[in-house]
Residue frames relative to the residue before (quaternion, step in Angstrom):
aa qw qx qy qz dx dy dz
X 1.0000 0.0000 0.0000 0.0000 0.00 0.00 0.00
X 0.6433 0.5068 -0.2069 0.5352 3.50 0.73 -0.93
X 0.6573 0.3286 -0.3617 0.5738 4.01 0.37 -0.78
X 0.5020 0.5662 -0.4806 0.4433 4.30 1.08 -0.95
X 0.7772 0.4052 -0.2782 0.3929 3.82 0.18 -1.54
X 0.4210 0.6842 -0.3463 0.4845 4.06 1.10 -0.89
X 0.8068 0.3460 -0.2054 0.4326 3.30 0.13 -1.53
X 0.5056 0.5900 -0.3610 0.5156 3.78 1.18 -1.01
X 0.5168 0.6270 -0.3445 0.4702 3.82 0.61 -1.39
X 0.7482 0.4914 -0.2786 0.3482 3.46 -0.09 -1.86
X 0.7247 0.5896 -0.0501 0.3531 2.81 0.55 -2.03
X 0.6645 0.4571 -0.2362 0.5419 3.42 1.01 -0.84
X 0.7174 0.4607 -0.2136 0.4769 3.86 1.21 -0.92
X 0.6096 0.4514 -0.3821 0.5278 3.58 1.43 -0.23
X 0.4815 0.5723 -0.4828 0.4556 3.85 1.08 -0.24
X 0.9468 0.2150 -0.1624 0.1761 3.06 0.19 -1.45
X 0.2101 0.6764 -0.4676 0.5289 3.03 2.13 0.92
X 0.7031 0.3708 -0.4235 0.4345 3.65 0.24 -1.34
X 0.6170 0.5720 -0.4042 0.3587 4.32 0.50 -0.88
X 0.6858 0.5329 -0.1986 0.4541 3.29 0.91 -1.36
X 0.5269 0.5117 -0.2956 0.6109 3.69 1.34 -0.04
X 0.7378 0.2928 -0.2825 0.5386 3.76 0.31 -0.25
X 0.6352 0.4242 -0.5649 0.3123 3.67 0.12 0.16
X 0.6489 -0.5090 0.2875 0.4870 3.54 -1.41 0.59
X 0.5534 0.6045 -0.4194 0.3904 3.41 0.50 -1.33
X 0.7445 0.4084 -0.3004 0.4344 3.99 0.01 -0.69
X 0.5575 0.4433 -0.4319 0.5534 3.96 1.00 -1.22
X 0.7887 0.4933 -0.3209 0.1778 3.95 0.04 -0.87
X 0.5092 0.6163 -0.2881 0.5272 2.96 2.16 -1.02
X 0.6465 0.4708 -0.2940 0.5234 3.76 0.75 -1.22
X 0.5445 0.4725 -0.4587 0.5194 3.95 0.29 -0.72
X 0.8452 0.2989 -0.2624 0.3569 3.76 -0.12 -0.94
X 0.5659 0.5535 -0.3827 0.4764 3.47 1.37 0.18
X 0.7763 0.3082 -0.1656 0.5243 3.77 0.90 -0.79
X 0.7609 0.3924 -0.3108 0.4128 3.56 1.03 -0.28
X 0.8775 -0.1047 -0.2267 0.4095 3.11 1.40 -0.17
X 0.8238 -0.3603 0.1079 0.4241 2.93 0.85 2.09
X 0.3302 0.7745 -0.4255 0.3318 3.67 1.27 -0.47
X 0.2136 -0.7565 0.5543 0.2735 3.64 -1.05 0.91
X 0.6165 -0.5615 0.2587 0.4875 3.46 -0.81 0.51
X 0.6093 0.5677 -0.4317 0.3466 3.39 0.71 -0.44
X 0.6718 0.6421 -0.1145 0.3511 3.65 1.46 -1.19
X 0.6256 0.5781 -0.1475 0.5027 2.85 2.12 -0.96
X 0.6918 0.3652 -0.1960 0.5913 3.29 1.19 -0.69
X 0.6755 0.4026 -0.4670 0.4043 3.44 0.83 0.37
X 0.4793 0.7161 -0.2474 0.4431 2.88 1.65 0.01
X 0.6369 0.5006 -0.1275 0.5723 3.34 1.62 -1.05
X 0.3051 0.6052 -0.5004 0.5387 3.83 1.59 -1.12
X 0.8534 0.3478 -0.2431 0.3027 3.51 -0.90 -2.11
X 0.7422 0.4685 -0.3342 0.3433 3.75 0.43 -0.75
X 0.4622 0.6671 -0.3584 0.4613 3.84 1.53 -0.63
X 0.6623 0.4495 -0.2440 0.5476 3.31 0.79 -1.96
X 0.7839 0.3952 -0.3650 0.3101 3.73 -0.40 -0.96
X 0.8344 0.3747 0.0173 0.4039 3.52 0.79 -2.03
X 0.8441 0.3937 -0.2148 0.2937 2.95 0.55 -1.36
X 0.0222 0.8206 -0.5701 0.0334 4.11 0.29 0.87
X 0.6289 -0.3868 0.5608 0.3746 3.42 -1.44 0.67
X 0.3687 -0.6772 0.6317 0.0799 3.39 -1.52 1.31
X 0.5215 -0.5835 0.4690 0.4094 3.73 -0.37 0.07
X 0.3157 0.7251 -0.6083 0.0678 3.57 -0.74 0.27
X 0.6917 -0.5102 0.4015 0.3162 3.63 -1.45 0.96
X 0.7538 -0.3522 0.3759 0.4080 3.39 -1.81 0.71
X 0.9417 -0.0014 0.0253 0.3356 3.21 -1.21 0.62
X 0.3336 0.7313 -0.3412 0.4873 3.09 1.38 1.57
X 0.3068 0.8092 -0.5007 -0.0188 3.39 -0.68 -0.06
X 0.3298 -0.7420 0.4914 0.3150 3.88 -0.81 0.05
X 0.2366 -0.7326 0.6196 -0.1528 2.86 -1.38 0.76
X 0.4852 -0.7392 0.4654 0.0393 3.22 -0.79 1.54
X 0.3751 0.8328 -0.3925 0.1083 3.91 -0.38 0.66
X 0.4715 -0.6743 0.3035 0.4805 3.83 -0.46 0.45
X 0.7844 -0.3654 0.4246 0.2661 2.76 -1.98 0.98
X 0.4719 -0.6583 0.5438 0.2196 3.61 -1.20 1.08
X 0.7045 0.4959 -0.3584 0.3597 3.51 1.05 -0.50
X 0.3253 0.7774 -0.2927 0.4518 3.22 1.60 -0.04
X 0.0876 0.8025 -0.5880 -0.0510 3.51 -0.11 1.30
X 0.7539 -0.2475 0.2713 0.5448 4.20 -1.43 -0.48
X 0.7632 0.4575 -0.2015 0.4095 4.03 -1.35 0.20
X 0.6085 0.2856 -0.4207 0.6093 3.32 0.90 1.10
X 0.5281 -0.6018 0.5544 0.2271 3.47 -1.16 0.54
X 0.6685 -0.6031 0.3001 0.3150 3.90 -1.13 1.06
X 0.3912 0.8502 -0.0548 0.3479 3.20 1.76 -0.59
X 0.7930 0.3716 0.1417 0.4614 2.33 0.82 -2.44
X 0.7383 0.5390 -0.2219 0.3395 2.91 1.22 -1.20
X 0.5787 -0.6194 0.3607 0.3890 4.22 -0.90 0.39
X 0.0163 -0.8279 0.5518 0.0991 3.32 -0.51 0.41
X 0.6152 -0.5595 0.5393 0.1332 3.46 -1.63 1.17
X 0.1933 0.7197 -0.6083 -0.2730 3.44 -1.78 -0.14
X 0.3053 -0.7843 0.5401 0.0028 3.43 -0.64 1.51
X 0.3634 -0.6626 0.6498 0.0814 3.34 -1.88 0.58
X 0.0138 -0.8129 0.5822 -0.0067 3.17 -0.21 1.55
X 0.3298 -0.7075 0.5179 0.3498 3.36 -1.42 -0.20
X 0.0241 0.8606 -0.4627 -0.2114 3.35 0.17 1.02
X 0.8520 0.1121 -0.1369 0.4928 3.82 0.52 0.62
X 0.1480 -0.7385 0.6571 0.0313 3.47 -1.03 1.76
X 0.6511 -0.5074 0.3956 0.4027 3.60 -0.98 -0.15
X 0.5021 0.5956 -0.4109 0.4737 3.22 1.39 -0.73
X 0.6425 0.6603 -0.2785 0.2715 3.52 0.61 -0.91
X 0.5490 0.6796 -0.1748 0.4541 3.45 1.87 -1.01
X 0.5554 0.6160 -0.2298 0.5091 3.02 1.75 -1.54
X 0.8494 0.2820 -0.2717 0.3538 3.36 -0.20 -0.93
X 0.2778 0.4763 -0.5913 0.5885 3.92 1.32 -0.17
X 0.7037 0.5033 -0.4486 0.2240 3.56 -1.06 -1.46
X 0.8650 0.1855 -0.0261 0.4654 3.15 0.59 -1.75
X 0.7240 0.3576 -0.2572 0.5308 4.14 1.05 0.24
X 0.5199 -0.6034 0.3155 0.5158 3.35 1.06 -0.64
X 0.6973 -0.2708 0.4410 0.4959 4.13 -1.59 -0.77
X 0.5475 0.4643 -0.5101 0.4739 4.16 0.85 -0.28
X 0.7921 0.4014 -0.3168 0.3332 3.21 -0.32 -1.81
X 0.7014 0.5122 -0.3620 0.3386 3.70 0.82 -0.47
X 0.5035 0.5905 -0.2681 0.5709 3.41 1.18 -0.56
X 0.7667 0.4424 -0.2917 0.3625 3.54 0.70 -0.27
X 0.4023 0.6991 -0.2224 0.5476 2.64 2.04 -1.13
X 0.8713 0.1367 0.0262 0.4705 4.01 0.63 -1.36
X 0.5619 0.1460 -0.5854 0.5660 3.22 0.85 1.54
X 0.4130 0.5333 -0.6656 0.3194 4.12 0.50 0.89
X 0.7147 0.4375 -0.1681 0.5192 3.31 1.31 -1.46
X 0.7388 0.3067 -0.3949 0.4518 3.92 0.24 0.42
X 0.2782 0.7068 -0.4578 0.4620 3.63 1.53 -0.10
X 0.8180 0.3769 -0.0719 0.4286 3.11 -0.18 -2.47
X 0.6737 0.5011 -0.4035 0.3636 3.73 0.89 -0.77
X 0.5523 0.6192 -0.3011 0.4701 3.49 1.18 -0.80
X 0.8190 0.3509 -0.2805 0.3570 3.23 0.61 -0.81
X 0.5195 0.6156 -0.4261 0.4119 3.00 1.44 -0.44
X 0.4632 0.6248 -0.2763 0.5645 3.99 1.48 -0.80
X 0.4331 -0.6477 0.5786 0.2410 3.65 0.29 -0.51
X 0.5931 0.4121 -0.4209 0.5489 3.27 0.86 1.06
X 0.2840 -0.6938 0.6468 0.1403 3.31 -1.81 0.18
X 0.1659 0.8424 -0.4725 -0.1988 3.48 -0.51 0.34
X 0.4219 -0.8717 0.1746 0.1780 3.54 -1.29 0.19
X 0.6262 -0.4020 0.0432 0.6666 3.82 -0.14 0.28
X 0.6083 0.3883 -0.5117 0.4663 3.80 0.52 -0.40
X 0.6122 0.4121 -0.5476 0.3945 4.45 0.10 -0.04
X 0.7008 0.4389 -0.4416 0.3481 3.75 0.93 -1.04
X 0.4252 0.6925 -0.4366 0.3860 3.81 1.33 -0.46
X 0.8772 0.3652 -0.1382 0.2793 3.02 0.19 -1.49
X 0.5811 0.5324 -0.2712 0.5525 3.51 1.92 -0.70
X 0.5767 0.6043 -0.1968 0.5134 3.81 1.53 -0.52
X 0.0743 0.8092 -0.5308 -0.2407 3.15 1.02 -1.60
X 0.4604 0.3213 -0.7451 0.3600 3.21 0.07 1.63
X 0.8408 -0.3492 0.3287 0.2510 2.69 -2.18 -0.48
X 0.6416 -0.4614 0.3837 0.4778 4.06 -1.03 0.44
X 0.3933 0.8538 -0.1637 0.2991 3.12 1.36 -1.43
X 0.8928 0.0503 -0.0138 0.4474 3.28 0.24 -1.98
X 0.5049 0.6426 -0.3654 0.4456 2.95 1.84 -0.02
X 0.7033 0.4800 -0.2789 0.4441 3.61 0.99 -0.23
X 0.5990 0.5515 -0.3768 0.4417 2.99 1.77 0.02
X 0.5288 0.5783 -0.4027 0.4731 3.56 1.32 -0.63
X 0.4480 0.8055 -0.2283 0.3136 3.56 0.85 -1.24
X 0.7294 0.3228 -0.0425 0.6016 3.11 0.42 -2.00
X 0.5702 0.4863 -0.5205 0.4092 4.09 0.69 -0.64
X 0.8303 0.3670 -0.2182 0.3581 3.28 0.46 -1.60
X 0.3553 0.6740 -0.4373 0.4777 3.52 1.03 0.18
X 0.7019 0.3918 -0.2907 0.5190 3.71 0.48 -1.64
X 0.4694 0.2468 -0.4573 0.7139 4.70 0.90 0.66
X 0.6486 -0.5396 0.5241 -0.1163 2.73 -0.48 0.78
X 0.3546 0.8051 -0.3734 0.2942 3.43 1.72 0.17
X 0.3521 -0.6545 0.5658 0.3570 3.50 -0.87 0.12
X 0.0014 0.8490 -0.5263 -0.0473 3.69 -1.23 0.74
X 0.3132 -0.7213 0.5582 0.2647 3.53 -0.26 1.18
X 0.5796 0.6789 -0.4256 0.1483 3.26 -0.55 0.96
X 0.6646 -0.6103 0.2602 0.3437 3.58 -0.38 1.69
X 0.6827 0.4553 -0.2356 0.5207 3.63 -0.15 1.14
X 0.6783 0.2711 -0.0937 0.6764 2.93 1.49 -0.76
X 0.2771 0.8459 -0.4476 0.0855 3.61 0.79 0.15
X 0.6711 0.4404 -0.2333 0.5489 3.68 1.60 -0.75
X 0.7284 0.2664 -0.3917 0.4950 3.01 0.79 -0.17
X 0.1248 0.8263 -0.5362 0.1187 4.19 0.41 0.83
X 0.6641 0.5822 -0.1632 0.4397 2.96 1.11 -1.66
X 0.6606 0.6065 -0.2091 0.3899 3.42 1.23 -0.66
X 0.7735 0.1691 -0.1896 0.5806 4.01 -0.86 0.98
X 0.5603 -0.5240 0.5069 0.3931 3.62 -1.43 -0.32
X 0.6295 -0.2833 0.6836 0.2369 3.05 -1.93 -0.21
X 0.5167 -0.5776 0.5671 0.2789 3.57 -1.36 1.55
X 0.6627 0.6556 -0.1598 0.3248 3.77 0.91 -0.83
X 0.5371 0.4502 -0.0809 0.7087 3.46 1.55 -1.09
X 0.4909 0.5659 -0.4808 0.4556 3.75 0.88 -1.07
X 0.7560 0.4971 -0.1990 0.3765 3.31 -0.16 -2.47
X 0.7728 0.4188 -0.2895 0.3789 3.31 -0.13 -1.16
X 0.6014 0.4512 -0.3415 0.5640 4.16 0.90 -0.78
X 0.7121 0.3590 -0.4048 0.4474 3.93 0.55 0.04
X 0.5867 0.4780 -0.3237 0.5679 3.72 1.36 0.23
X 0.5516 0.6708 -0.3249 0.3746 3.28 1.41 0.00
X 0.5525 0.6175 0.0415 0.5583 2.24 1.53 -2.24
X 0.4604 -0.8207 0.3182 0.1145 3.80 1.12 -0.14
X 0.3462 0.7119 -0.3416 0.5066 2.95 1.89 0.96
X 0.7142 -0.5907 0.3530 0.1281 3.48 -0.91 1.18
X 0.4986 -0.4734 0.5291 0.4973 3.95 -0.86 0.94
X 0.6934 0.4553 -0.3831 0.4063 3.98 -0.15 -1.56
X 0.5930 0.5574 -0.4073 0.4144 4.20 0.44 -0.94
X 0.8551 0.3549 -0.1266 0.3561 2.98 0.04 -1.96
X 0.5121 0.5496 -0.4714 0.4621 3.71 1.41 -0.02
X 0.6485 0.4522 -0.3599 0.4954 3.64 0.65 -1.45
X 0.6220 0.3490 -0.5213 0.4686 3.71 -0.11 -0.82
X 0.7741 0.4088 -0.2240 0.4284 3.74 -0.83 -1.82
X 0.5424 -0.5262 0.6376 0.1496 4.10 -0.23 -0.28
X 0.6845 0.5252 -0.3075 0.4014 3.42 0.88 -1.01
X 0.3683 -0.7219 0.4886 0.3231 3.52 -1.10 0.76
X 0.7223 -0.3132 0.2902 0.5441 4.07 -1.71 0.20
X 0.8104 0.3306 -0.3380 0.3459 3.46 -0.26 -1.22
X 0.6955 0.4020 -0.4624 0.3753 4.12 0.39 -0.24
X 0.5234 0.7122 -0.3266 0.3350 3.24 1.72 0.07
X 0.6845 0.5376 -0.0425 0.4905 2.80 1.62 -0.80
X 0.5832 0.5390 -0.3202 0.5166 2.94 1.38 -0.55
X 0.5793 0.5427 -0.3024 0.5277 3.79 1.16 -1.10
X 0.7335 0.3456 -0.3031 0.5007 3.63 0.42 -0.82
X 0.5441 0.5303 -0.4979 0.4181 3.97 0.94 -0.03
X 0.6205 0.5773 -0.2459 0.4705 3.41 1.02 -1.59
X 0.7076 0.3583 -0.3480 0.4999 4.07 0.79 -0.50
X 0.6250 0.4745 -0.4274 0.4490 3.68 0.91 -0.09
X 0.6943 0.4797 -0.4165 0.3381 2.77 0.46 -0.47
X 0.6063 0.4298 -0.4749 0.4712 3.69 1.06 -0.86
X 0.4939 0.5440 -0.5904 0.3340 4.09 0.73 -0.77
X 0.6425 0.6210 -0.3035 0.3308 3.68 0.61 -1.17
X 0.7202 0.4464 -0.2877 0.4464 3.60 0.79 -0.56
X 0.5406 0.5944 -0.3912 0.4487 3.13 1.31 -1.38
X 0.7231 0.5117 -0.2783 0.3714 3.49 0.57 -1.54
X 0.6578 0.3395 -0.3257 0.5882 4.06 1.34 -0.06
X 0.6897 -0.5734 0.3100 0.3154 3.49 0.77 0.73
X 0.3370 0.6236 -0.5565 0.4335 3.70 1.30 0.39
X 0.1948 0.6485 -0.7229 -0.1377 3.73 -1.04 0.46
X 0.5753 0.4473 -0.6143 0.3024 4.35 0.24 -0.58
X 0.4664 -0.6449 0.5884 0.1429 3.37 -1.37 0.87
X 0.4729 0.4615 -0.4694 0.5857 3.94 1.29 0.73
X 0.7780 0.2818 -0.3385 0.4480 3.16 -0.02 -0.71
X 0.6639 0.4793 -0.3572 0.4493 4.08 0.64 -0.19
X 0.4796 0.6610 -0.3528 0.4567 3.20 1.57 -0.09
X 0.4893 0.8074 -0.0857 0.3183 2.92 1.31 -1.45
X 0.8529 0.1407 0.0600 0.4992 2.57 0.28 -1.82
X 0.5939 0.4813 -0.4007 0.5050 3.65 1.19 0.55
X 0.1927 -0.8073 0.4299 0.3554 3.21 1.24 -0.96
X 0.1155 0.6743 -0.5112 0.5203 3.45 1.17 1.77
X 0.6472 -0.6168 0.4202 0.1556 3.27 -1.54 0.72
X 0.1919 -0.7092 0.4717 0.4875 3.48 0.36 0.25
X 0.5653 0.5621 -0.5244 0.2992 4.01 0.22 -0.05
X 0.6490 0.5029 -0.3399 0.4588 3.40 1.52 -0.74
X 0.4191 0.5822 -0.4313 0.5472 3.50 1.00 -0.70
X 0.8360 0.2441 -0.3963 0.2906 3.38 -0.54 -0.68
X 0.5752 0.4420 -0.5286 0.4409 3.69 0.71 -1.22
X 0.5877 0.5606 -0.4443 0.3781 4.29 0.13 -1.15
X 0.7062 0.3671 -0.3462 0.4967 3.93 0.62 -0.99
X 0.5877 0.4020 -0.5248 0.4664 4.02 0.57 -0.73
X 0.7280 0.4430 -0.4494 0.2681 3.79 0.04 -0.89
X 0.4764 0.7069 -0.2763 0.4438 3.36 1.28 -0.64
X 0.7401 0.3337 -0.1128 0.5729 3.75 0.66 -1.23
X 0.7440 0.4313 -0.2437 0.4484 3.66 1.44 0.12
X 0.6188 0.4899 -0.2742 0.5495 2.77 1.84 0.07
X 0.5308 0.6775 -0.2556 0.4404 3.32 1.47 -0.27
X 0.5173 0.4891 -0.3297 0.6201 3.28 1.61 -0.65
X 0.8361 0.1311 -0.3912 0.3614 3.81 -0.33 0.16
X 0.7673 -0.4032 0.3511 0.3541 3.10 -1.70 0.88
X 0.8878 0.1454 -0.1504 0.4100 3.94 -0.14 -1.05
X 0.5163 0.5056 -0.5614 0.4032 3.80 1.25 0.31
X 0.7078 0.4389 -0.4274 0.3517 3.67 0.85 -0.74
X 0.5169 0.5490 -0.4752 0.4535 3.66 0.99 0.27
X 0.7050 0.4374 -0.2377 0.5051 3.30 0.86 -0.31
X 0.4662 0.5382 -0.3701 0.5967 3.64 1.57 0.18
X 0.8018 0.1826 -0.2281 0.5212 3.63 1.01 -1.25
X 0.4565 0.5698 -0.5704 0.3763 3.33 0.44 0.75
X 0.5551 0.4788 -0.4471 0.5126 3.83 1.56 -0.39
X 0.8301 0.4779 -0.2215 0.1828 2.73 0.46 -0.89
X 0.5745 0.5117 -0.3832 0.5111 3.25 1.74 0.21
X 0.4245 0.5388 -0.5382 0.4898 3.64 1.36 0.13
X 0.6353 0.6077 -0.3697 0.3008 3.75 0.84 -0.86
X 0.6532 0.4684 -0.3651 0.4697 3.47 1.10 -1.31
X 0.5064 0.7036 -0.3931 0.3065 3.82 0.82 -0.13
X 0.6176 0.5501 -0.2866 0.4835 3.53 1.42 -0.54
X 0.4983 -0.5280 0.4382 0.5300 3.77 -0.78 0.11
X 0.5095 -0.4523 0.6738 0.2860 2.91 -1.94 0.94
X 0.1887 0.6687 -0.7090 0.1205 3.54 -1.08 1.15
X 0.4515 -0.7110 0.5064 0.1845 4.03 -1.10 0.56
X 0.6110 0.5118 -0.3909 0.4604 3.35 1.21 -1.01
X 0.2168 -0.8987 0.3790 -0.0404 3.55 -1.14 1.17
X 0.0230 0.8890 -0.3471 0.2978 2.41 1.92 2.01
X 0.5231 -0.6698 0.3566 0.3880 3.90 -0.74 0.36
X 0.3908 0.7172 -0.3789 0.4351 3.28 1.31 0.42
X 0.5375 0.7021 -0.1792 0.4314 3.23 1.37 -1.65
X 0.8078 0.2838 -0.0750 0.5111 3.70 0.43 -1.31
X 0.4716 0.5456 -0.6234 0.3022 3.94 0.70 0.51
X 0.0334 -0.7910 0.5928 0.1474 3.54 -0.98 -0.13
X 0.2603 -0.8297 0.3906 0.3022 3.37 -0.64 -0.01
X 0.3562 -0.7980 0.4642 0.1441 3.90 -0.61 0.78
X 0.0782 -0.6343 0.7557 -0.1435 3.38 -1.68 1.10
X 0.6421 -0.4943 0.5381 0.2322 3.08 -1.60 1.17
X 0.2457 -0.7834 0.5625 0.0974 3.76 -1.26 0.59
C-alpha cells in the first residue's frame, strides 16, 4: 500500500512538472536563462518586472481562456523543452454545456468540452493533451482517458497529441451530428445518442446550410466559403465530403433537398455577406 501511494506521489509530481513546463511564464524564464545566460534567480526577476509593467489580461469572451500548448507540427523525439509551443483560445464553458450535465451527467459534458477545445486548438495550430484537458477540467489524467477511450469506441475523430497518426482517421463530433439529421433522426434522437444539447445542434446544422447555400451559388473551394461564413476551411471540407456522401443515397439526398427548400424561403439576395447564409431551423 505504501510503495502503491509513493508511486501515485511520483506520478502525480512528474505530471505536474511536465504542465508547469508549458506555461508561458516558464518558456520565458528558460529563454532568459539559456539565451542570455540569465541566472535563474535574475530571470524571474526579470519576468516579476515585465508581468507588472506589460503583461495585462487580453480581453476574451465569457467562458474563455488561453492556454499555452505545443505546436501541431511538432512530431515524437524532441524533449518538452525543445519542443514549439502555441497560445490558443479555448472555450472552456458555454451554457449549453450546463444543459447536458443537468440532463446526462459531468461525463457527457466533459466530452462535449474536450471535443470542442481539442478541434479548437487545432484549428490554432496546436494540439493539446489528456494531462492539458485534466488540468483545464480539473480532473484527473485518469478520468480524462477514460472519456477518451468511450468516445474513441464512435469512432470520433480527436485532435489530440498522442493520437497524431491516427487524426486523419473517423469523423468530427460535427459531421457526426449533422449525418444523423441526414439520416433523418430527430433534435430529441440526435441529443440522446451525441450528448450534445438542441441549440449546438442547431448551430452545426446552421453552419452546414449555409455551406449547402454556397455550393447551391456555385462556390465549391472550401477557402473562399470559409471566408465568407467565417468557418474553418478544414470544416468546410469534412461538411462538403459528407455532402457528396450523402448525395449518393436515395433518402439522405431528400433530406439535403428538404434543407434546401427551407433555403429557397429566404430572400433571393446576391450580396455574399455572412449574414446571407444564416437560416433558421425547425423540426419537420
Amino acid at each position: 500500500m505504501e510503495k502503491d501511494q509513493k508511486r501515485k506521489s511520483l506520478h502525480r509530481e512528474a505530471e505536474y512538472s511536465r504542465l508547469r513546463k508549458k506555461t508561458r511564464e516558464y518558456e520565458f524564464v528558460d529563454r532568459l536563462e539559456r539565451e542570455f545566460e540569465l541566472s535563474p534567480r535574475e530571470s524571474r526577476g526579470v519576468l516579476e518586472v515585465v508581468e507588472e509593467m506589460f503583461f495585462e489580461n487580453r480581453e476574451i469572451g465569457s467562458g474563455q481562456i488561453e492556454y499555452t500548448c505545443v505546436s501541431a507540427s511538432e512530431g515524437p523525439g524532441k524533449t518538452l523543452e525543445e519542443l514549439k509551443k502555441v497560445r490558443v483560445k479555448l472555450t472552456r464553458e458555454l451554457t449549453s454545456d450546463r444543459e447536458v450535465q443537468q440532463r446526462i451527467g459531468d461525463s457527457a459534458m466533459r466530452k462535449v468540452q474536450i471535443l470542442r477545445m481539442t478541434e479548437e486548438a487545432y484549428d490554432q495550430e496546436g494540439l493539446l493533451t489528456q494531462e492539458d484537458l485534466g488540468r483545464i477540467l480539473g480532473v484527473s489524467s485518469r478520468t480524462i482517458r477514460r472519456d477518451l477511450e468511450e468516445m474513441m469506441q464512435q469512432r470520433l475523430k480527436l485532435y489530440l497529441r498522442g493520437l497524431q497518426k491516427d487524426i486523419g482517421k473517423g469523423i468530427s463530433h460535427k459531421v457526426w451530428i449533422v449525418s444523423l439529421y441526414l439520416q433523418w433522426r430527430t433534435y430529441s434522437e440526435i441529443e440522446r445518442i451525441t450528448g450534445h444539447s438542441v441549440g449546438a445542434i442547431k448551430a452545426y446544422l446552421n453552419d452546414f446550410s449555409r455551406i449547402l447555400m454556397a455550393r447551391e451559388r456555385g462556390i465549391r473551394s472550401a477557402k473562399e466559403i470559409g471566408f465568407y461564413i467565417g468557418r474553418t476551411e478544414r470544416l468546410v471540407n469534412e461538411y462538403q465530403h459528407l455532402i457528396i456522401t450523402a448525395e449518393k443515397d436515395s433518402q439522405q439526398r431528400k433530406r439535403i433537398e428538404s434543407i434546401k427548400n427551407q433555403m429557397r424561403h429566404l430572400e433571393r439576395r446576391i450580396p455574399l455577406k455572412k449574414e446571407d447564409f444564416g437560416m433558421g431551423w425547425r423540426e419537420k
